[in-house]
TORBAVEX-573035 format. One record per atom (N, C-alpha, C): y, z, x. Coordinates in pm, whole numbers, padded with zeros to 5 digits, always signed. Atoms other than C-alpha are relative to their C-alpha. Last residue first. Layout:
BEGIN
YZX ...
END
This chain:
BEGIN
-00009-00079+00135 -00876+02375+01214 +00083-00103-00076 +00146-00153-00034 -00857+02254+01634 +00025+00020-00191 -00091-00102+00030 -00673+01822+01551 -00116+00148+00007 +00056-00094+00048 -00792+01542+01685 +00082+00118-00012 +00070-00127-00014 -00554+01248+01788 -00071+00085-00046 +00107-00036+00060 -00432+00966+01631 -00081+00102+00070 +00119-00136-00005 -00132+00974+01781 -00074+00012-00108 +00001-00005-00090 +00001+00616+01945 -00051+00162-00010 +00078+00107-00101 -00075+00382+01672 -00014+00083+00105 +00002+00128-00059 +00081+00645+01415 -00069-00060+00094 +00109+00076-00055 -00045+00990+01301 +00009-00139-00009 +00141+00049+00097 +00263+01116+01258 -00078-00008+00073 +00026+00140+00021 +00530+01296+01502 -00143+00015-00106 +00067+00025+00103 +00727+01602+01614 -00064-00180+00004 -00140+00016+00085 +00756+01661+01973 -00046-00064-00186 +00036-00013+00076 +00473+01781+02266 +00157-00023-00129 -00180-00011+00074 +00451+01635+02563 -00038+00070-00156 +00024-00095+00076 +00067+01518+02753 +00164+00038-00007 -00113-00042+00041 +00062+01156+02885 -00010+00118-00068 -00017-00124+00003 -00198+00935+03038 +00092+00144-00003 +00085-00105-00107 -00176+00594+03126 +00052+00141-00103 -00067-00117+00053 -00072+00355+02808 -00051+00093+00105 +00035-00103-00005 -00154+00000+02872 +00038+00086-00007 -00054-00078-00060 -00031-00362+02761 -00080+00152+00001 +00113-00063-00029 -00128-00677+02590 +00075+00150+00106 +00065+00070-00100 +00208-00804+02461 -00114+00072+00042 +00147-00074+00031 +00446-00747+02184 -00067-00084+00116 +00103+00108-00076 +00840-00757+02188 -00155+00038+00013 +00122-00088-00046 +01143-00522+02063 -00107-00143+00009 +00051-00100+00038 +01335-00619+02283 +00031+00019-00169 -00100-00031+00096 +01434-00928+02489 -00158+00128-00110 +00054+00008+00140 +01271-00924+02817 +00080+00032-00108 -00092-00082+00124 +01458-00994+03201 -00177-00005-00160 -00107+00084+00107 +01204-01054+03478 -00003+00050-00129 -00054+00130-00190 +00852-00954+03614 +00111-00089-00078 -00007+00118+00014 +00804-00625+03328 +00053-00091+00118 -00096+00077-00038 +00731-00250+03361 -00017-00166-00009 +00045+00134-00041 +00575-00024+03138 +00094-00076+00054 -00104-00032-00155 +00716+00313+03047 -00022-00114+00085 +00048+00139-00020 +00576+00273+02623 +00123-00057+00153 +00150-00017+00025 +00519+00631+02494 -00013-00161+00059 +00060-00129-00079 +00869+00789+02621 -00163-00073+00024 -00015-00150+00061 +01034+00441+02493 -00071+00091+00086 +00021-00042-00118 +01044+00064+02571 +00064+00132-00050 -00107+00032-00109 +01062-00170+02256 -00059+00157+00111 -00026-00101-00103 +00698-00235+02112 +00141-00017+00044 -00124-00035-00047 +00479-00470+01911 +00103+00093+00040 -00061+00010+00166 +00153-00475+01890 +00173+00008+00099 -00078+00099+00015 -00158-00531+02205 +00103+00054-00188 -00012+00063+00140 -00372-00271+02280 +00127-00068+00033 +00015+00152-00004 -00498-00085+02583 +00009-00049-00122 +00033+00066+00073 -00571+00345+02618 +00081-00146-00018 -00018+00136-00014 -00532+00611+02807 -00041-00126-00098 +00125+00047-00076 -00562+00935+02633 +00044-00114+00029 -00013+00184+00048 -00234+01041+02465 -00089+00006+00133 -00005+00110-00120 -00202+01435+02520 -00055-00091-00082 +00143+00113+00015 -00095+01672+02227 -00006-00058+00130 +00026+00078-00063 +00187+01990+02185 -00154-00089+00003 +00057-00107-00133 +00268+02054+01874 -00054-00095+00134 -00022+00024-00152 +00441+01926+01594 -00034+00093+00043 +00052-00037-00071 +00445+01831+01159 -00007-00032+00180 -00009+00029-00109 +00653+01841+00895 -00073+00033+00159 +00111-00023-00093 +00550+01797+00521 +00106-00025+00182 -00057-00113-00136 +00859+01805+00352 -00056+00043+00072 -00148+00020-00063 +00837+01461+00180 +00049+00118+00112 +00004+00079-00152 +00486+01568+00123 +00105-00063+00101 +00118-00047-00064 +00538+01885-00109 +00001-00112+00125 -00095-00023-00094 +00812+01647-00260 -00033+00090+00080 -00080+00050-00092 +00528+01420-00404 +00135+00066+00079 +00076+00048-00148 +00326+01689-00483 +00076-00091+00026 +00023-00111-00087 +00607+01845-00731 -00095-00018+00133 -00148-00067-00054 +00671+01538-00886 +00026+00072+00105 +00016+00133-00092 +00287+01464-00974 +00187+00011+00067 +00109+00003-00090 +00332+01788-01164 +00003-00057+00120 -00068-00139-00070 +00681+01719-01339 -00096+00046+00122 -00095+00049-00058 +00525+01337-01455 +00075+00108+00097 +00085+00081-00093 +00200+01512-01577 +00107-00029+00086 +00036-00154-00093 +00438+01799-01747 -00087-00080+00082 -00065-00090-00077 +00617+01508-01883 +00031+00082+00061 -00059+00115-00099 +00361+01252-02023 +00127+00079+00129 +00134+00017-00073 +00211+01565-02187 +00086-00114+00077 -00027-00097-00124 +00566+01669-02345 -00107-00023+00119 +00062-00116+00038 +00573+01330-02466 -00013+00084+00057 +00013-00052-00072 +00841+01033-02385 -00055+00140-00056 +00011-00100+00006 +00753+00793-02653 +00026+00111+00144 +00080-00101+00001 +00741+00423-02536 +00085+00157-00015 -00090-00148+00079 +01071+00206-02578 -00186+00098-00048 +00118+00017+00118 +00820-00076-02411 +00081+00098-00071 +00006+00154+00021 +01078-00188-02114 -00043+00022-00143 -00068+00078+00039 +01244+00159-02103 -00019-00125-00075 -00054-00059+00103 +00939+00387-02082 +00129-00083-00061 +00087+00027+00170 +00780+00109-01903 +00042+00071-00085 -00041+00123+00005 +01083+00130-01628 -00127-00004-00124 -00099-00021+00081 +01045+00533-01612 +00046-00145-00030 -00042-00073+00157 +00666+00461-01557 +00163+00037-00082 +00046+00120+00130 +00667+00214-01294 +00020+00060-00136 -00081+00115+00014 +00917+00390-01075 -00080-00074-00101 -00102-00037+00081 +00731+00695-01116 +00086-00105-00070 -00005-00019+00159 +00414+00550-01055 +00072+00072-00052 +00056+00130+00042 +00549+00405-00662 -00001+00029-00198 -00117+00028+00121 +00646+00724-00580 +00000-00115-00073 -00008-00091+00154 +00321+00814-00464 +00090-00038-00077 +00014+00121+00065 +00375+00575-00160 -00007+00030-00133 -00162+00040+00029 +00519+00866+00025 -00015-00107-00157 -00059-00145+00058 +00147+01026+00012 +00148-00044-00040 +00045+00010+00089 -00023+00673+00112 +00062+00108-00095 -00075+00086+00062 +00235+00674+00426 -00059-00016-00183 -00135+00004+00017 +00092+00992+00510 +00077-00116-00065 -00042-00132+00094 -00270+00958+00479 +00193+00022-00039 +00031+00058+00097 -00256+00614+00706 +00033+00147-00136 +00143-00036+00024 -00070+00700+00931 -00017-00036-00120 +00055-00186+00045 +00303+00762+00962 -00127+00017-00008 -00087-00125-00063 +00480+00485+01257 -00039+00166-00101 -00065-00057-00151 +00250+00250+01226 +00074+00080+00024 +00127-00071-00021 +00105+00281+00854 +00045+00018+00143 -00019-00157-00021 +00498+00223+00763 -00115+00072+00045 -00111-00058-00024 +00498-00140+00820 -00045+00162+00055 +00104-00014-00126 +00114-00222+00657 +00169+00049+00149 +00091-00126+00008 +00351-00075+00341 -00065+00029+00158 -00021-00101-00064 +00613-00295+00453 -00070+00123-00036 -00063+00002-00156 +00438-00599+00447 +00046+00114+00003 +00133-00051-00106 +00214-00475+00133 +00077-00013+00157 +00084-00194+00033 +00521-00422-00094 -00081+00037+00150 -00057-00079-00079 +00660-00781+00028 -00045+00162+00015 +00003+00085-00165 +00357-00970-00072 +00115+00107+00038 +00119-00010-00058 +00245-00731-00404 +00063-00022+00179 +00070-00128+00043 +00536-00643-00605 -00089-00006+00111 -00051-00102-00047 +00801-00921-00424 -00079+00132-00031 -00086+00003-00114 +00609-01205-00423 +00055+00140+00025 +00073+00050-00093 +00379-01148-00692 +00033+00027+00112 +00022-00192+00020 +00670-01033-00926 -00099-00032+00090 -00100-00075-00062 +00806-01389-00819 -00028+00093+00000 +00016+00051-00159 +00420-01612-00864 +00171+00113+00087 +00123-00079-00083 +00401-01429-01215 +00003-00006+00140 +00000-00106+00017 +00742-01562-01328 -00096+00124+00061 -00085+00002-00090 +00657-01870-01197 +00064+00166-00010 +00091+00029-00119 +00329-01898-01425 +00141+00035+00129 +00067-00145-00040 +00551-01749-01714 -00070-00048+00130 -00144-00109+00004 +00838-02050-01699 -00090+00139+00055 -00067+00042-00146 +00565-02313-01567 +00105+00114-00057 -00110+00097-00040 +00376-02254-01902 +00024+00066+00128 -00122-00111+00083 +00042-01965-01882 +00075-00219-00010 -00100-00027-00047 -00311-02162-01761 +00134+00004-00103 -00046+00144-00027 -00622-02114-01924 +00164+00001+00033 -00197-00022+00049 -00856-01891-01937 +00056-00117+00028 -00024+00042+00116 -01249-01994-01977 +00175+00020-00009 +00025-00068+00138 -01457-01837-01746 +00080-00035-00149 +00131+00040+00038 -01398-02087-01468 -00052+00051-00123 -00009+00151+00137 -01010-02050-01525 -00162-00018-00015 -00052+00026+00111 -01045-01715-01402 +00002-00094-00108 +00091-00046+00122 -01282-01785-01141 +00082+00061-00142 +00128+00087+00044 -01028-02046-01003 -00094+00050-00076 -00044+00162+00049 -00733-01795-01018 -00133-00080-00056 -00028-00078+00158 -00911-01500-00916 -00016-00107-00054 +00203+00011+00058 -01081-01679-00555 +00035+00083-00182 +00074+00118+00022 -00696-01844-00489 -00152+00037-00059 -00016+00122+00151 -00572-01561-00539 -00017-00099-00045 +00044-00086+00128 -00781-01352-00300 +00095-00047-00134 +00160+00014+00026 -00767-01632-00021 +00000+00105-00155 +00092+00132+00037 -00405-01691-00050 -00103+00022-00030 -00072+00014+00159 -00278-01313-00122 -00054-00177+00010 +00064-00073+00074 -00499-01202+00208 +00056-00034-00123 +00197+00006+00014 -00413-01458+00428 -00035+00078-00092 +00010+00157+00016 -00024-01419+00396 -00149-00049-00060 -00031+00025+00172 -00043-01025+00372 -00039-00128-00042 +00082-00044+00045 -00178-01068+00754 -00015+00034-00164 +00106+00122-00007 +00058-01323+00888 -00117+00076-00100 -00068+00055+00096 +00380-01074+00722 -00164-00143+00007 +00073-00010+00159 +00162-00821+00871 +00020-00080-00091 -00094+00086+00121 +00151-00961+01219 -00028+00081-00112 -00026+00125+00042 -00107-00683+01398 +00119-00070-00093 -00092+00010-00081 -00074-00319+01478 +00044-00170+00032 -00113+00016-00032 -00177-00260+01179 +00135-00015+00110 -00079+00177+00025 -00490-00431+01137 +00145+00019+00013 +00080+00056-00166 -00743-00106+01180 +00092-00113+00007 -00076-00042-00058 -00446+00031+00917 -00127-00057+00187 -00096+00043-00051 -00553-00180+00654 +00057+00065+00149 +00056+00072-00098 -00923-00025+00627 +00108-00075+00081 +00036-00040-00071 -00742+00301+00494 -00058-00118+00159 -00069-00030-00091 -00546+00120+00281 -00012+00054+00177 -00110+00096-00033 -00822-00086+00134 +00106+00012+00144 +00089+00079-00124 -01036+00202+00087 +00041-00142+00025 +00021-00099-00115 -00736+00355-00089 -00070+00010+00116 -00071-00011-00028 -00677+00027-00314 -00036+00101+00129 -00023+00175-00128 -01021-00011-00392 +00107+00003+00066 +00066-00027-00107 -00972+00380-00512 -00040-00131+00078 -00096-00140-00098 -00652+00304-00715 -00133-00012+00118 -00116+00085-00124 -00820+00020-00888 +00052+00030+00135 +00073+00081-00096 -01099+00235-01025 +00069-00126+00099 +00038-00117-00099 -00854+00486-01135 -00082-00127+00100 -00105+00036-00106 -00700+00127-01300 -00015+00127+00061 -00023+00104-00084 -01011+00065-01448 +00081+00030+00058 +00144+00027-00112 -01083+00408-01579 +00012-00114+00075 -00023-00136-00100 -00743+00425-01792 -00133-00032+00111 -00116+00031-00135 -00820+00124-01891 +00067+00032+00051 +00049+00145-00096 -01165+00200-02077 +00111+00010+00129 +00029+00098+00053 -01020+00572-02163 -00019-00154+00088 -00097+00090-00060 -01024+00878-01985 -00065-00103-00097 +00052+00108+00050 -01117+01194-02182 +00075-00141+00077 -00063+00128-00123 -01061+01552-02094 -00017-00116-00022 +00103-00011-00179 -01139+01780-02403 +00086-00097+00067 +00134-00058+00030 -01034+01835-02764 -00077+00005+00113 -00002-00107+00149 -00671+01789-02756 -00098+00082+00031 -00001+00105+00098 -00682+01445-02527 +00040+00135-00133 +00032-00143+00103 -00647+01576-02197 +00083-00056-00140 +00118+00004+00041 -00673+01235-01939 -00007+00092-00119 -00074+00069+00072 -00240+01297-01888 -00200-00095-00098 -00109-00055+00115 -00312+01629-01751 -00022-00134-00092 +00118-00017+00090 -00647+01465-01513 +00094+00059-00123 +00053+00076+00073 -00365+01290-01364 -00126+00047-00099 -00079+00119+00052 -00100+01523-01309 -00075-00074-00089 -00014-00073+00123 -00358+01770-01166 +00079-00069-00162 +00128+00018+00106 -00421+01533-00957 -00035+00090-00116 +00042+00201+00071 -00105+01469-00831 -00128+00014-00023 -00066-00025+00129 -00048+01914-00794 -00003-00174-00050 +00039-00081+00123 -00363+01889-00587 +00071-00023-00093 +00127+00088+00064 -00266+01599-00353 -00101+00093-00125 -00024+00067+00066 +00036+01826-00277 -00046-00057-00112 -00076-00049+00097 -00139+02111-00211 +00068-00107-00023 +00104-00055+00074 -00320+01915+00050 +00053+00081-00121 +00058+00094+00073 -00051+01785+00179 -00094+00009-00092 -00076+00052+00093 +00110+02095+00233 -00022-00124-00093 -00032-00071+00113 -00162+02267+00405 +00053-00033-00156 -00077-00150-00010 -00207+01979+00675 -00021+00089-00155 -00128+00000+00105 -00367+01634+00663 -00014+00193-00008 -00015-00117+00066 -00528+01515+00998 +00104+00014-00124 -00146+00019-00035 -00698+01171+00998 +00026+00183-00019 -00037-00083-00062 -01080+01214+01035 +00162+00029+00024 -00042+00053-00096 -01145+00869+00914 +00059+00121+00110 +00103+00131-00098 -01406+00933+00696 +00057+00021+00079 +00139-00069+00022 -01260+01311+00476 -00081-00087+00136 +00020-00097-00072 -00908+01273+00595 -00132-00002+00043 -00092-00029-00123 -00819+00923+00546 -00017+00087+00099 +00048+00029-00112 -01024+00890+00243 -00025-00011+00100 +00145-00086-00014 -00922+01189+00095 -00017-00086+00066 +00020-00074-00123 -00533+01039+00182 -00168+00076-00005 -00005+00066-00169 -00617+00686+00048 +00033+00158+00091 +00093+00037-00116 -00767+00846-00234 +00034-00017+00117 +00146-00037-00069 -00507+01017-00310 -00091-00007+00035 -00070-00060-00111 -00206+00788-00283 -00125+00076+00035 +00025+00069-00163 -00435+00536-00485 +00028+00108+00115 +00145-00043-00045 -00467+00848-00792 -00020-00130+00158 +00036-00090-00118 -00098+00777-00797 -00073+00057+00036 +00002+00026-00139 -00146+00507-00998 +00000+00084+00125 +00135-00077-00050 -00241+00737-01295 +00027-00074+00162 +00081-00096-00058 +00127+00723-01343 -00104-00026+00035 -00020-00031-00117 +00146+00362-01411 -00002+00106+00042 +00044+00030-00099 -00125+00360-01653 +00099-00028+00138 +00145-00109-00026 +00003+00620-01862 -00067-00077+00136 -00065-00175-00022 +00359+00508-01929 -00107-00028+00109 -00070+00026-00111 +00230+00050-01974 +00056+00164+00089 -00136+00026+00005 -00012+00191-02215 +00054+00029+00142 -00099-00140-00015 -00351+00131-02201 +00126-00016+00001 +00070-00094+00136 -00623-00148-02251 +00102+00134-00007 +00051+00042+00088 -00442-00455-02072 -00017+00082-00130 -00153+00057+00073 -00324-00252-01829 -00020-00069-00123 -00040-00116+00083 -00670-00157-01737 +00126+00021-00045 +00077-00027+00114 -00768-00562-01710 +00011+00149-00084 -00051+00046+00136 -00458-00598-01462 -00103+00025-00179 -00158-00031+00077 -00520-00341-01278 +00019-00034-00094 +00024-00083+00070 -00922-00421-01205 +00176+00052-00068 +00041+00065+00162 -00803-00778-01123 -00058+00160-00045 -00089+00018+00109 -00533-00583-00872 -00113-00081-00127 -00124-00061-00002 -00741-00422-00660 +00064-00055-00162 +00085-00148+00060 -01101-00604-00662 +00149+00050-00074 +00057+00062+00116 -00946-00951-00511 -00030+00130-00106 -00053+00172+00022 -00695-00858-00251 -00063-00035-00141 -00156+00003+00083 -00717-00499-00218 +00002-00095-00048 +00006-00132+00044 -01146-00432-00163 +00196-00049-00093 +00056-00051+00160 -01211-00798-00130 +00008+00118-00076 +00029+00096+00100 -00945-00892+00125 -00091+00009-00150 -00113-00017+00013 -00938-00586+00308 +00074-00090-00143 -00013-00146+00058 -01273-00620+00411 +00112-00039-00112 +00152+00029+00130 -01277-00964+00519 -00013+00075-00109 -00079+00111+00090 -00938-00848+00711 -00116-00061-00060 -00117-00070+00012 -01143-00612+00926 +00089-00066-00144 +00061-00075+00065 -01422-00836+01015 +00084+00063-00119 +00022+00048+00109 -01170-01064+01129 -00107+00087-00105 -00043-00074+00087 -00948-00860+01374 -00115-00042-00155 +00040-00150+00060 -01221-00874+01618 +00038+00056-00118 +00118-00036+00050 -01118-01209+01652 -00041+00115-00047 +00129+00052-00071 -00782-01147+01734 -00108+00004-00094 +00131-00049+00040 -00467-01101+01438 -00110-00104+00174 +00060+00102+00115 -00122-01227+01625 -00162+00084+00002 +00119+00024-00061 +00082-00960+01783 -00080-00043-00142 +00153-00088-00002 +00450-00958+01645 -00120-00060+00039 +00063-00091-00107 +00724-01124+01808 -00091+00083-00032 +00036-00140+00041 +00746-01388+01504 -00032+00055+00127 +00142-00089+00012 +00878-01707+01651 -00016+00130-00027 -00001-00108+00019 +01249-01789+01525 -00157+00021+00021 +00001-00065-00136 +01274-02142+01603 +00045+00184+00059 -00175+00013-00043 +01434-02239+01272 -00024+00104+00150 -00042+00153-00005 +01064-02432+01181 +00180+00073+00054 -00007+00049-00139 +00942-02090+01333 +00035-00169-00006 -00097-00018-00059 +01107-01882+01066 -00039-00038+00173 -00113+00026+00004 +01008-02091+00769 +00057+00057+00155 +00032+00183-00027 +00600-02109+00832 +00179+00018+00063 +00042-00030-00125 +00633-01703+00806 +00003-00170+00060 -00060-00104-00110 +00873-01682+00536 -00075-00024+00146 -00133+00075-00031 +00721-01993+00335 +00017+00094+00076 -00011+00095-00049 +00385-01829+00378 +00094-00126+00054 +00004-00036-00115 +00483-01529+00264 -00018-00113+00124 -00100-00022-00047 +00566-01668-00049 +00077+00043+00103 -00109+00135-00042 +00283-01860-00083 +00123+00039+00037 -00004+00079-00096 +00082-01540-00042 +00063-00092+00019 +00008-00120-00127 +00221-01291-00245 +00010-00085+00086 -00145+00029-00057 +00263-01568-00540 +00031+00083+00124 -00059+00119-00072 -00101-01646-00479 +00140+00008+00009 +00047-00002-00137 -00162-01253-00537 +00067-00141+00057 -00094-00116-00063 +00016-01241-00849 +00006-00045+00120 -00130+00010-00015 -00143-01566-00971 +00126+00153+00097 +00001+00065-00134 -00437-01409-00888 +00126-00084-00013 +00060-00044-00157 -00487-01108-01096 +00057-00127+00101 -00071-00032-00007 -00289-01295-01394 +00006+00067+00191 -00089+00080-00088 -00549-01481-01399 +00080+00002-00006 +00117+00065-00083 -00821-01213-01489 +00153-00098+00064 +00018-00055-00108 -00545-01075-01717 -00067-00010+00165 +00156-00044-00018 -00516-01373-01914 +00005+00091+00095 +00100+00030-00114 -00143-01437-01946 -00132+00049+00001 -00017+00171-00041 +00090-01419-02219 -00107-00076+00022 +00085+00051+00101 +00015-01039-02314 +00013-00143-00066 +00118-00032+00015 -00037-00966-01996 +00029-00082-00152 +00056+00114-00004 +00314-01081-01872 -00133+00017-00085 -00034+00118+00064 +00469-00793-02013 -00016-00084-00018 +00056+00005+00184 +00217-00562-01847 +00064-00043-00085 +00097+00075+00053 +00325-00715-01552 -00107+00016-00149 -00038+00146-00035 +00651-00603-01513 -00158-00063-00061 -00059+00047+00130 +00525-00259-01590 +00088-00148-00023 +00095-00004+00080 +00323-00276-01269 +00062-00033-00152 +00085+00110+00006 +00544-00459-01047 -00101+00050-00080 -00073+00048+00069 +00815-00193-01044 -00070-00112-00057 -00019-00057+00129 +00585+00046-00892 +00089-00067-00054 +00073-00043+00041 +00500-00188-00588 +00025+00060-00151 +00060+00119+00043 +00822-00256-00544 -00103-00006-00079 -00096+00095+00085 +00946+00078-00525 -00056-00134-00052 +00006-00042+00109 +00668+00227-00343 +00064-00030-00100 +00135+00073+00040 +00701-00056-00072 -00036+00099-00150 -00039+00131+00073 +01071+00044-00035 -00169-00040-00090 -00049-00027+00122 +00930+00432+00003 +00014-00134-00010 +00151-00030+00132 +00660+00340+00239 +00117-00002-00075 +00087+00074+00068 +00947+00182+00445 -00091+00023-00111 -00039+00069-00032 +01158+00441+00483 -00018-00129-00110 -00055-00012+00177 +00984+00666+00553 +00032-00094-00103 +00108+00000+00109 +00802+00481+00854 +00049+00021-00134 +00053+00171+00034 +01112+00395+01015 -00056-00011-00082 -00111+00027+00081 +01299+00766+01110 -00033-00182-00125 -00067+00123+00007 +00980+00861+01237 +00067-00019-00092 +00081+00092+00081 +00930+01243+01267 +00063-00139+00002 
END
């Protein structure tokens, strides 16, 4: 299995989940609505220095720059994560407690793997699947009120977050063999820039320069770095898979809101938390191999020279490096994801 992907999803789960109870501090500063985009603009400006910064010190990015084609794609991506995503967060943060609503986050991991499986045909195994049971069991646990199941306003928004998020992730991965640090960039400008403004249009009004900067750093590192190495780990595990690591994400938010907010730790908060536990290490030990063939196939991403990439070059190359390039025809069989190079079908 890739030693890379892990890895990554986990940093990005970290972040990510550290950035929720972070921001339900700000909330009750900040207008949720423009809280949404401050995040995002700090995603993007901050990416923007990084990516501007490392060709003023003559460091061009060797990753493959977004084509046309990519734009559809990234349109998407943009209103489902960018704009949708986090202003439904912040508004069910708002109505719930900082515990509850980071758990439910890990209703994203599952969508993004139903989505994954159900549209995109990705394969997900036994284990996953039992995973994605015992995390939803989790979450409909922490819905059970006494008298029945019951989600509340912002509980429901931030399910409804989760699944923009999942059709998000899913659409992210047509884009991952592209820049991501270019592709985060674009997507935290345009979608905080369109919060922001309709924020203030409705009437909010901007935080001080201490909280507004505050927002623009959790920004930066919750959202902009999160998503770089999230769109990261979709190359080397797939989309389903990396969304399954990413789970950990509402642990990290929840044992940091239990601290930040001295919230209650209840047995219900703790048989959800034990649950959702249990599927995330269900997928950690997911391992899967058999033999496959790699159909020919033409794409441009970045690449050092391996079993899956035998290509030759006119003169020296520094490695790893991205360039239009082909893949002839290859059957082997050794563990691996469903990365760039096996998306394959699977018999049952």
């Amino acid at each position: 299995m890739s030693g890379r992907g892990v890895p990554l999803a986990l940093g990005s789960a970290l972040l990510f989940g550290a950035a929720a109870p972070l921001s339900k501090l700000l909330i009750g500063s900040i207008d949720p609505w423009l809280l949404a985009g401050i995040l995002s603009l700090g995603a993007g400006c901050g990416l923007t220095i990084l990516h501007g910064g490392r060709r003023l010190i003559g460091l061009p990015s060797p990753e493959a720059s977004l084509r046309r084609a990519d734009l559809p794609w990234l349109a998407a991506v943009v209103i489902f994560g960018g704009v949708l995503g986090p202003l439904l967060l912040m508004l069910g943060l708002s109505m719930t407690s900082a515990s509850a609503g980071s758990l439910l986050l890990n209703v994203e991991g599952l969508a993004t793997m139903v989505i994954a499986w159900v549209i995109f045909r990705e394969n997900v195994d036994l284990r996953l699947l039992f995973g994605a049971v015992a995390i939803l069991a989790g979450a409909v646990l922490l819905s059970w009120t006494g008298d029945g199941f019951r989600l509340d306003a912002g509980s429901l928004l931030v399910v409804a977050a989760c699944v923009n998020w999942g059709i998000d992730n899913n659409l992210t991965r047509k884009l991952s063999a592209s820049d991501p640090v270019q592709i985060a960039m674009i997507k935290g400008l345009v979608a905080g820039t369109t919060n922001l403004v309709l924020a203030l249009a409705v009437g909010a009004s901007l935080p001080s320069a201490t909280l507004f900067a505050a927002g623009v750093i959790a920004g930066f590192l919750g959202v902009g770095v999160s998503l770089v190495m999230f769109m990261l780990a979709l190359r080397h595990l797939g989309t389903a898979r990396t969304g399954a690591y990413f789970s950990l994400a509402p642990f990290i938010g929840a044992v940091l809101a239990l601290a930040l907010f001295r919230e209650p730790i209840t047995g219900q908060l703790a048989v959800a938390a034990a649950l959702m536990g249990i599927g995330l290490w269900l997928h950690l030990r997911e391992r899967h191999e058999h033999e496959h063939a790699h159909d020919p196939i033409e794409h441009d991403h970045l690449h050092t020279h391996d079993e899956h990439h035998d290509h030759h070059h006119e003169g020296p190359v520094t490695e790893p490096h991205s360039h239009w390039h082909r893949h002839a025809p290859l059957r082997h069989s050794h563990a691996h994801y469903p990365d760039l190079h096996h998306r394959h079908g699977h018999r049952g």
